[in-house]
N, C-alpha and C positions, 0 to 999 in steps of 0.2 A: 713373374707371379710370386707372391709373398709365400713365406712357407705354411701362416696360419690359413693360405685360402683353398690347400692342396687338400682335398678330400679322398683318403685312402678306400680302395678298392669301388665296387660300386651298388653303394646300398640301394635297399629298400624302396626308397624316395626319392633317389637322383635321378627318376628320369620327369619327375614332377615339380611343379615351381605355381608359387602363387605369389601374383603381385598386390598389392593392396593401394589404390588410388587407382581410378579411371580418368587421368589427365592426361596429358602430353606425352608428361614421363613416363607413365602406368603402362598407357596405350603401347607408345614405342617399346619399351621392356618388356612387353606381353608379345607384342609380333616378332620379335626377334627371338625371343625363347624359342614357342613355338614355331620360327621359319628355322629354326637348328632342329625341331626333332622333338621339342619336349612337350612332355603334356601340363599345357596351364590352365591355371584360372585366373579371371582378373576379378577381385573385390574392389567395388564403387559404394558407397555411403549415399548419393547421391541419387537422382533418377532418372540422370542421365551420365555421358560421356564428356571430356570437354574441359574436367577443372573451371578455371573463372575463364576460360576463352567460349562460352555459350551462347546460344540464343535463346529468348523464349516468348510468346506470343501475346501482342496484345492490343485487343480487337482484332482488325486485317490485318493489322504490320505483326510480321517476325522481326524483333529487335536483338541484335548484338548488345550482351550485356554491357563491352567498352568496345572501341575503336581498335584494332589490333593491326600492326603491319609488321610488315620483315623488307629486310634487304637484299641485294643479289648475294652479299658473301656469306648469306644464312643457310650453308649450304645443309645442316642438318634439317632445319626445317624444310626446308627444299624436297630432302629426301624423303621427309616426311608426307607431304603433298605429294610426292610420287608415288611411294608406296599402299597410300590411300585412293589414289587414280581421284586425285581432287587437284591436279598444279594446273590445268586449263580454269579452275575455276578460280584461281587466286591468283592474277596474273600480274610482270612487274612491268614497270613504266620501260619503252624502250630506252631512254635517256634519262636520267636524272635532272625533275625539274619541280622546284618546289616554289609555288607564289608566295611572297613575304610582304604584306601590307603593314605600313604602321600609319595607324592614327592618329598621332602625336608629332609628329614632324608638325612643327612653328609655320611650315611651306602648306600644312591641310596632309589631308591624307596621300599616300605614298607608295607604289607597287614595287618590288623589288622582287629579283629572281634569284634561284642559287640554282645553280645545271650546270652539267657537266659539257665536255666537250669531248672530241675522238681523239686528242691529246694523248701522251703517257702523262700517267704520275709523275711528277702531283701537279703539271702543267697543267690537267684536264680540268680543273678548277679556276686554273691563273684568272683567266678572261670573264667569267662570272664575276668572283670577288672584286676584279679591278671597278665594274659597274655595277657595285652592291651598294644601292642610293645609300641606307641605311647606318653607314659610316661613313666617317672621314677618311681622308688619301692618306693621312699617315696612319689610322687605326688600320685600314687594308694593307699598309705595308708592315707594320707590329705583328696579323695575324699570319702574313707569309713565314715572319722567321719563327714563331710562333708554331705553326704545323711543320718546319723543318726541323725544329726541334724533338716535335712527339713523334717523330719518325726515327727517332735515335733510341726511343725508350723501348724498355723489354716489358709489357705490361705483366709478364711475371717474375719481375722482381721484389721479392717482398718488402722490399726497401719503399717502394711504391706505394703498397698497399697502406702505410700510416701519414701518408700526407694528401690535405684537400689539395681537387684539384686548383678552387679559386687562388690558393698560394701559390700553387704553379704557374698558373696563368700570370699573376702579377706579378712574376719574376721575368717574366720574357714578355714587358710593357704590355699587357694586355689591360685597357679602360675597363670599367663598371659597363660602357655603352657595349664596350666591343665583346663582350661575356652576355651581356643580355640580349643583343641582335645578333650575336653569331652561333657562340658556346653553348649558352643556354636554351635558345631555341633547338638546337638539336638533343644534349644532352638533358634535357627537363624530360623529354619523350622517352629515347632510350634507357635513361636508369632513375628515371621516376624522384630525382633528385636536383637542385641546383649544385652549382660545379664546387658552392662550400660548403656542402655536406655529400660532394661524391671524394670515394675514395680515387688516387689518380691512379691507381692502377687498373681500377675497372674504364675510368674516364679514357686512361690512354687504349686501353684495347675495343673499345668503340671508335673512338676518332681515329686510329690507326691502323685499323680490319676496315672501316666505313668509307671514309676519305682519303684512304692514303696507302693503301694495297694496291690494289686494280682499278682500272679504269672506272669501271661501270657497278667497282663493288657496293657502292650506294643509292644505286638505282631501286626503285621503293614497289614494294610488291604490297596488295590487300586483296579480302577475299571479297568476290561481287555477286556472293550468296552470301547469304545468313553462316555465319561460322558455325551455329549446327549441324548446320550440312556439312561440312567437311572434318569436324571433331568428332562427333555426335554421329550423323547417318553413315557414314562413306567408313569410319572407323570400325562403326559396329560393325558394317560387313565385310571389312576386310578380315578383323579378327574373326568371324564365324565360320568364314573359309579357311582361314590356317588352323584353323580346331579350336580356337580358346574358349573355353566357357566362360562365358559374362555374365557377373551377378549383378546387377541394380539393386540400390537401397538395402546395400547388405555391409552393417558397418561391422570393422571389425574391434572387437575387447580384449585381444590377448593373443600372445608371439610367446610361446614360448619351446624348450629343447624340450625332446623325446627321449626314454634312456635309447632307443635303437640308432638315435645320432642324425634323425629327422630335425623336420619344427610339425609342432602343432599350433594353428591358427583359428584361432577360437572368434565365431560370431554371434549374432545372438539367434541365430535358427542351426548352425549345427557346428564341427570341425572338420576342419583337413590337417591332412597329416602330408606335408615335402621336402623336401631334399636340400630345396630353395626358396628362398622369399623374397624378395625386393618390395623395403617399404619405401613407395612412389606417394608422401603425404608432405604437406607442410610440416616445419620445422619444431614448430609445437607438438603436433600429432605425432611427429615420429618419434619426438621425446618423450609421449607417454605412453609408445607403444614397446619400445625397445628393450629389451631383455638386460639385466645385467650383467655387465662385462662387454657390453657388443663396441662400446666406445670409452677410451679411458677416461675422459671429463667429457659426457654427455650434453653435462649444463652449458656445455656452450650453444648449445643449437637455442637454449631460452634467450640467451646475450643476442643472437642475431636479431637485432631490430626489422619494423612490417612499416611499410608505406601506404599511403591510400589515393586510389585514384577515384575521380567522382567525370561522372560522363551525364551531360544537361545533352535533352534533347527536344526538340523543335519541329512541329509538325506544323508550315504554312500552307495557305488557301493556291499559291501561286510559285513559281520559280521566283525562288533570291538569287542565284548561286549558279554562276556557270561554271566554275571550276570542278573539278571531281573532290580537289580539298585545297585548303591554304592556312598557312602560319599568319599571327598577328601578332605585331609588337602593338604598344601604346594602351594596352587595355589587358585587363585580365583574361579576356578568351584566349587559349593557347593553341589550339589546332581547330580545325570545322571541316569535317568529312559531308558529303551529299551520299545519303542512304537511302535516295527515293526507291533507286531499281530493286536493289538487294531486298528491303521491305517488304514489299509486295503492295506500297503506297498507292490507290486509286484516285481517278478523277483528277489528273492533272496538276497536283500539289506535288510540295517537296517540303524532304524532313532530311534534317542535317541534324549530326551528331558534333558534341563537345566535345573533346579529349582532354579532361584537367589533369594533369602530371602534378603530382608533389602537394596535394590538393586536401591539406592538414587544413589549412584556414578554411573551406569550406566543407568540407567532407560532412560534417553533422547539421548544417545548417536546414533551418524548414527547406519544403520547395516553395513557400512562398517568397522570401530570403530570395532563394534563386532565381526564382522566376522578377524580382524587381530587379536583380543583379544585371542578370545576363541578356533577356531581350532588348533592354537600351545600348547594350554593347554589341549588339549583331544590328542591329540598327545603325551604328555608327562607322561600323563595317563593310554594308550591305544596305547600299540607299535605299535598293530594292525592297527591303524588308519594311521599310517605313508605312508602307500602305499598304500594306498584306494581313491579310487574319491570320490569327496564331489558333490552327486546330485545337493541337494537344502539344503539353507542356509535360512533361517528367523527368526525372534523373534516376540514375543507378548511381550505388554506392558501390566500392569496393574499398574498406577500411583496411586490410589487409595485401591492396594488391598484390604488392611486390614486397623482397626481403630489399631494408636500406642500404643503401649501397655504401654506406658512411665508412670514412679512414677509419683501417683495421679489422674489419666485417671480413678479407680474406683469411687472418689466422683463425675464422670462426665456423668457416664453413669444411665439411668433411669429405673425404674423397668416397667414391660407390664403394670399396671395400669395408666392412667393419672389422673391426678384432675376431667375430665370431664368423667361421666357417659356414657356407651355407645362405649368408643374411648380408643384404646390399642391401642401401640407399640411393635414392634419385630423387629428382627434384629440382627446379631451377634454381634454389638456393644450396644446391651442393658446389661442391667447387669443379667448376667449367670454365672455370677463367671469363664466363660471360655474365653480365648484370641479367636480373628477374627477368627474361624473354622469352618467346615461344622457341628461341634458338636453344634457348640456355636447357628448357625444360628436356627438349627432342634430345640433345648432347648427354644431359645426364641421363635418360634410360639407356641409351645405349651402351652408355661407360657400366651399368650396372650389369644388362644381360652382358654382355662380352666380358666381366669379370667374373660372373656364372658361370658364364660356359667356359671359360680358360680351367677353374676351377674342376670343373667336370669335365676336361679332355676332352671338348667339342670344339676345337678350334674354329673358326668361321670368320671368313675373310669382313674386314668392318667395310661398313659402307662410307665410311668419311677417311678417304689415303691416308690424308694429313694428319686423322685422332686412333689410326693404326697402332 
């Protein structure tokens, strides 16, 4: 513990804490305060819970704003779905097994699998890859010494964090094919970036936490309810049980010190006055909320670049789609989830969601732009779809999703403590050593409350060993 975070005796308003963001990180920082003792409140701007991992209704279907998954080694999130008593409802695949169709094989179209085996690492993969139609015999054997290699790196070496990953790849022979059928199909998903605009330090602690720790650590978890239900419903009532007061639609204007050695937190219906704050906002936001002195070059949080993800979605008269989801090479669709159950879709149809990762060239485009785009390319994918009516057609933007994962983006992002006593940060673009995910976001409130309560001589055992 830093000496600027040691808070002498015990004032007025240390036993009180306001977090401000009702997301992931909010959320989590808000129930851990309060499961140590304190009394919170969470401020949300919003009118609901959830950050961008939401749903919201339209017509019969409840729609997920994007497609969201986690893995087995996402042990925060994890934690998180437990402590909400929502992990039966976001369950993971027992084996890792991901369909990979390309349409563009010169042979017609193509299925290809990547699944794991009961193998140890990194063996549990050998036998997949060696029958990954998708490449060549010698690009599966480039990709072996290729994953023997990111198993030697430390993805927190800062050394790391200023080189793309694609220049790493092409130094341990990795093809243009074998980054777009391999790398980039997983790494487009995970940090919302291609591997030459990811930084290789983030690139390596995905690929090296994912596929190349544990067995089963990339075995693929989603939720099969509406992710309102589990961010949004299950969240609200778990915080109303630990005591947090929950405000909706209450943005807040101003952070700032008390002479008594508080904060005052100013909204636009009243103030509070705590001990504690944890701002749980985007990077922007936090930058125009933050008090002076709390960071020594603030401006960096502006330097941290925003990615955008854009999510087309598909309501047919009929089943397209047996699979629950699959990857495409050969065409711009990049993932296709089946969201009939979770919807609440009637009358025997099925509505499959997009997942566009990195998705700057379309992101602003009309929906009629997309709608001429995409349904000949689910067509091409999905014979089935050829003769089926298309209900309803629409997209979600997220212009902002994620912060860019770009080489150097690590000396940019900040750790939960600030300079000023009292005042944490979270955020999945804080430094967690994980790209923009729902891991990233759970990890950093907890890095926050637990630098609170260290702060305040609340010691409290962390729920993740490992971020002890």
């Amino acid at each position: 513990m830093s000496g600027s975070d040691t808070r002498g005796g015990d004032t007025r308003g240390d036993s009180r804490a306001v977090v401000v963001g009702g997301g992931l990180a909010g959320v989590t920082a808000a129930l851990e305060l309060a499961d140590a003792g304190l009394e919170v409140t969470l401020l949300e701007g919003r009118p609901r819970l959830g950050g961008l991992a939401f749903s919201f209704k339209r017509g019969e279907l409840t729609v997920d704003n994007g497609q969201h998954v986690y893995l087995r080694c996402c042990t925060a999130y994890r934690w998180f779905l437990d402590r909400v008593q929502g992990a039966a409802l976001a369950p993971l695949q027992d084996r890792l097994d991901v369909p990979v169709l390309d349409v563009a094989d010169p042979r017609g179209p193509r299925l290809g699998r990547l699944r794991r085996s009961a193998l140890p690492v990194p063996l549990h993969l050998a036998g997949s890859l060696a029958r990954y139609p998708h490449l060549s015999l010698a690009e599966r054997a480039a990709v072996g010494r290729a994953a023997l290699a990111l198993r030697r790196l430390d993805p927190a070496d800062p050394a790391l964090d200023g080189l793309d990953f694609a220049t790493w790849l092409g130094r341990y022979g990795q093809s243009a094919r074998t980054i777009e059928a391999l790398w980039d199909l997983v790494g487009v998903a995970t940090l919302n970036a291609t591997a030459r605009h990811s930084s290789l330090g983030l690139a390596a602690m995905v690929f090296k936490t994912g596929l190349l720790s544990e067995n089963g650590a990339a075995d693929i978890g989603w939720a099969h309810v509406p992710l309102g239900e589990l961010h949004d419903t299950l969240a609200r009532k778990q915080l109303d049980a630990a005591g947090v007061r929950t405000e909706l639609r209450t943005r807040v204007t101003g952070i700032s010190a008390t002479p008594e050695g508080t904060w005052r937190i100013d909204t636009e219906g009243e103030s509070l006055d705590a001990g504690t704050v944890v701002l749980a906002v985007p990077q922007r936001e936090a930058h125009g909320l933050l008090p002076a002195g709390a960071l020594a070059d603030p401006d960096k949080l502006l330097d941290i670049g925003t990615a955008p993800i854009l999510n087309v979605h598909v309501v047919y008269d009929r089943k397209v789609l047996r699979q629950p989801f699959f990857a495409a090479l050969g065409s711009p669709v990049q993932w296709v989830f089946d969201r009939t159950d979770s919807s609440g879709l009637p009358d025997g149809g099925q509505y499959l969601a997009l997942s566009q990762s990195a998705a700057q060239d379309d992101i602003d485009e009309p929906v009629s732009v997309l709608r001429a785009k995409y349904l000949p390319e689910l067509e091409r994918l999905l014979p089935a779809a050829r003769g089926a009516k298309v209900r309803d057609f629409f997209v979600t933007r997220e212009r902002t999703a994620t912060f860019a994962p770009t080489p150097g983006v690590g000396r940019l992002r900040p750790g939960a403590r600030t300079d000023t006593p009292g005042l944490y940060l979270a955020g999945a673009w804080t430094a967690t050593g994980w790209p923009a995910t729902m891991e990233s976001a759970v990890r950093s409130g907890l890095s926050a409350a637990h630098a609170a309560l260290a702060a305040l001589g609340r010691h409290r055992e962390h729920p993740l060993q490992e971020a002890a």
